[in-house]
C-alpha positions as semicolon CSV with decimal commas, in nm:
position;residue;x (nm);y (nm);z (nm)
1;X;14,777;-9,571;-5,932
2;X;14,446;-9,407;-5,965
3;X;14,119;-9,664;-5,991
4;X;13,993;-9,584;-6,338
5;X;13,620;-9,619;-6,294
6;X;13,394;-9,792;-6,576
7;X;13,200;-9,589;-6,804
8;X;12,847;-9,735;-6,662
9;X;12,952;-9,662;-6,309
10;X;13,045;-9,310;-6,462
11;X;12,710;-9,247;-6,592
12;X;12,548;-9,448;-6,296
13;X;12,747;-9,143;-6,040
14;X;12,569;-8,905;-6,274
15;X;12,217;-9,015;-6,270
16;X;12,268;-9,060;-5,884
17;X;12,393;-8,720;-5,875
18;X;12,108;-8,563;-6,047
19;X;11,841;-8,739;-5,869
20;X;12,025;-8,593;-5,543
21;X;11,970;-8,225;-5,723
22;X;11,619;-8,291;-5,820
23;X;11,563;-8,371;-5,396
24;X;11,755;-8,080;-5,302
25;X;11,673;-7,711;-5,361
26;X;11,882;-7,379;-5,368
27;X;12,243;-7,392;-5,335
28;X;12,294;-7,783;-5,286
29;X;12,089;-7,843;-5,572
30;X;12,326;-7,654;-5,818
31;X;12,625;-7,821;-5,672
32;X;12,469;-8,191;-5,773
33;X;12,391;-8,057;-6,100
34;X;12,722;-7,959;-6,116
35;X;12,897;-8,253;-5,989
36;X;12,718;-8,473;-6,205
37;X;12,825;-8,240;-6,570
38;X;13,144;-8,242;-6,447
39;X;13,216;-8,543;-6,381
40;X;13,120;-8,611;-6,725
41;X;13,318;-8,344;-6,879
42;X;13,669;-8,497;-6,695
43;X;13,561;-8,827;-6,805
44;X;13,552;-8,765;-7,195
45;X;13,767;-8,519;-7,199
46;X;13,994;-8,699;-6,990
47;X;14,130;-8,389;-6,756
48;X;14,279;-8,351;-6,421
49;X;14,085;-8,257;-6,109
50;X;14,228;-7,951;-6,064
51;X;14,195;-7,889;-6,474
52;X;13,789;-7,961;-6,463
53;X;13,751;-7,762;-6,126
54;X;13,900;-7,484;-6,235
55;X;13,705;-7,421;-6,542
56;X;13,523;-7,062;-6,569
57;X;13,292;-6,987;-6,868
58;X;13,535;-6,789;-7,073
59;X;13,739;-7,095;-7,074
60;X;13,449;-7,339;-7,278
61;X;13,407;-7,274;-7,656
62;X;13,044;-7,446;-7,730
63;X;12,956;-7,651;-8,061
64;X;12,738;-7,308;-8,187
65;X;13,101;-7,133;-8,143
66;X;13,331;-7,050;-8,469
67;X;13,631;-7,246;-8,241
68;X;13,425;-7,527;-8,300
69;X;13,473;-7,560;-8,673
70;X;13,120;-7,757;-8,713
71;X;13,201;-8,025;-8,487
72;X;12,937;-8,186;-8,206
73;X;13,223;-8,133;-7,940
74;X;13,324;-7,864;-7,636
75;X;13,679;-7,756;-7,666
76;X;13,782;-7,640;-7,298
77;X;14,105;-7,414;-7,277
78;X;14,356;-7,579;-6,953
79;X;14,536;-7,272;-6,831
80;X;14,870;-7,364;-6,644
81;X;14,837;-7,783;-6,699
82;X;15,024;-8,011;-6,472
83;X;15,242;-8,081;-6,824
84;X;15,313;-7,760;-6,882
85;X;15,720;-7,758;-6,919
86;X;15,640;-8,034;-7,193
87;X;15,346;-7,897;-7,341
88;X;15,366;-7,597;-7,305
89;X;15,168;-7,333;-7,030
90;X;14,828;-7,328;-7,260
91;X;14,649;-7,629;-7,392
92;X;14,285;-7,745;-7,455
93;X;14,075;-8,096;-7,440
94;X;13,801;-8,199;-7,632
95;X;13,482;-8,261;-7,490
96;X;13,408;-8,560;-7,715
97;X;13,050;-8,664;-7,627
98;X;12,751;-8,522;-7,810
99;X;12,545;-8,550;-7,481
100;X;12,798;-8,445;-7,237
101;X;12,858;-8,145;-7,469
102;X;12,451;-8,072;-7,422
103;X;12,474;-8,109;-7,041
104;X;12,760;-7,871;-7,059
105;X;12,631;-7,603;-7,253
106;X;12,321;-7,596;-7,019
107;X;12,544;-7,566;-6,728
108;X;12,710;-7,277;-6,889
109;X;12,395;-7,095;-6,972
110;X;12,347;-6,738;-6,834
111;X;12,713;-6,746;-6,674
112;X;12,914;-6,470;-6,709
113;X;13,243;-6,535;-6,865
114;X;13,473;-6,520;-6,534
115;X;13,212;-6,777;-6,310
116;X;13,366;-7,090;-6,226
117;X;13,180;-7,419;-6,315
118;X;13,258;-7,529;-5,934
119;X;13,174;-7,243;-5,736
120;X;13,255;-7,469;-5,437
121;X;13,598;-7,625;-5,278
122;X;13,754;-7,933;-5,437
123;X;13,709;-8,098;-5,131
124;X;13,341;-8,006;-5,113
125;X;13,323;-8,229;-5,508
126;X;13,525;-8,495;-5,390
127;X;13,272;-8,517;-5,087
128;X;13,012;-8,565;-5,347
129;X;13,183;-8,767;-5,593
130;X;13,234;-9,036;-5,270
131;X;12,907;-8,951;-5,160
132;X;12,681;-9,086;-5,515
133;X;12,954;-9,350;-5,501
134;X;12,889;-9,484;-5,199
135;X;12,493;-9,503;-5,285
136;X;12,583;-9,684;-5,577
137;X;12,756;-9,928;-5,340
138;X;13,095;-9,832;-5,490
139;X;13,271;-9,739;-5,101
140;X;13,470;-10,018;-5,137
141;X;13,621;-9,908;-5,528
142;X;13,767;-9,571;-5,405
143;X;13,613;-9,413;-5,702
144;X;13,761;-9,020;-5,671
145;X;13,780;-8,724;-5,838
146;X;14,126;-8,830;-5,992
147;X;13,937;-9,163;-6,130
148;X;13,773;-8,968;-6,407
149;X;14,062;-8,951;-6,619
150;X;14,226;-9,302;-6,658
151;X;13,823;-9,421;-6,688
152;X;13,819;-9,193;-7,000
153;X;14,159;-9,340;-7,109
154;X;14,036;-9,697;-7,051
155;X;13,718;-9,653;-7,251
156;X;13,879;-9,453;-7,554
157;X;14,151;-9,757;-7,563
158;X;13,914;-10,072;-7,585
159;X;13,663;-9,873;-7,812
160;X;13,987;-9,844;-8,048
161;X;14,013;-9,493;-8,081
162;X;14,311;-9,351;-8,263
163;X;14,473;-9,060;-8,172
164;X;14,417;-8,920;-8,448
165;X;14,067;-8,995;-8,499
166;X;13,922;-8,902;-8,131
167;X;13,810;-8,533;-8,213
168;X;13,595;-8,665;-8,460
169;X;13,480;-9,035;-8,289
């Protein structure tokens, strides 16, 4: 089973992670700022590792887009999904955080359509990811990469979300 981490130690991994990229400079510094959207963006839109890290620009569709239809929310297009021989080979999540939608579109800003979000290994974001946990004093919860998803589940479940309902919650 994967530990599903808590929404505050979520956003706590964040805020650890972006004080990291405000002490750093050059490279290392864009891979905290990184870390820390993305780890966002697999948390409310509850994707796979491999799903979040292999997002390139062409692959977001921003609120200002006509894919949005109005809405405060980031639609991101899964290409090949672990489901796919259920669900078929092309699917999308939903982004479905006002702020995390922000911190995404900022991250996206002045890409070109085919860079990737992670321009670094997986391993190299899991390193981090266990890295602002342990300065949290989270070692101990082995908080990962693949906890971002059942934390999302957890959090949409006890805040009663309907299916249904989450695009628009």
């Amino acid at each position: 089973l994967r530990t599903a981490i808590l929404v505050q130690c979520m956003l706590g991994l964040c805020m650890v992670a972006r004080i990291l990229a405000l002490e750093a400079s050059g490279k290392d510094a864009c891979l905290w700022w990184a870390c820390s959207v993305l780890c966002e963006v697999a948390f409310f839109g509850l994707f796979r590792p491999g799903e979040v890290l292999a997002l390139r620009r062409y692959m977001v569709s921003l609120p200002d887009g006509a894919a949005s239809l109005g809405g405060p929310y980031a639609l991101c297009s899964v290409l090949m999904p672990k489901n796919r021989r259920q669900l078929g080979r092309m699917q999308f999540g939903v982004v479905r955080s006002v702020n995390t939608t922000a911190w995404l579109s900022w991250l996206c800003e002045g890409l070109d359509s085919l860079s990737k979000l992670w321009p670094a290994s997986d391993h190299e974001f899991r390193r981090r990811v266990k890295h602002a946990a342990a300065l949290l004093g989270l070692a101990d919860w082995r908080i990962l990469p693949s906890s971002f998803r059942p934390g999302g589940t957890t959090f949409y479940f006890t805040a009663g979300a309907e299916p249904g309902r989450l695009l628009y919650w």
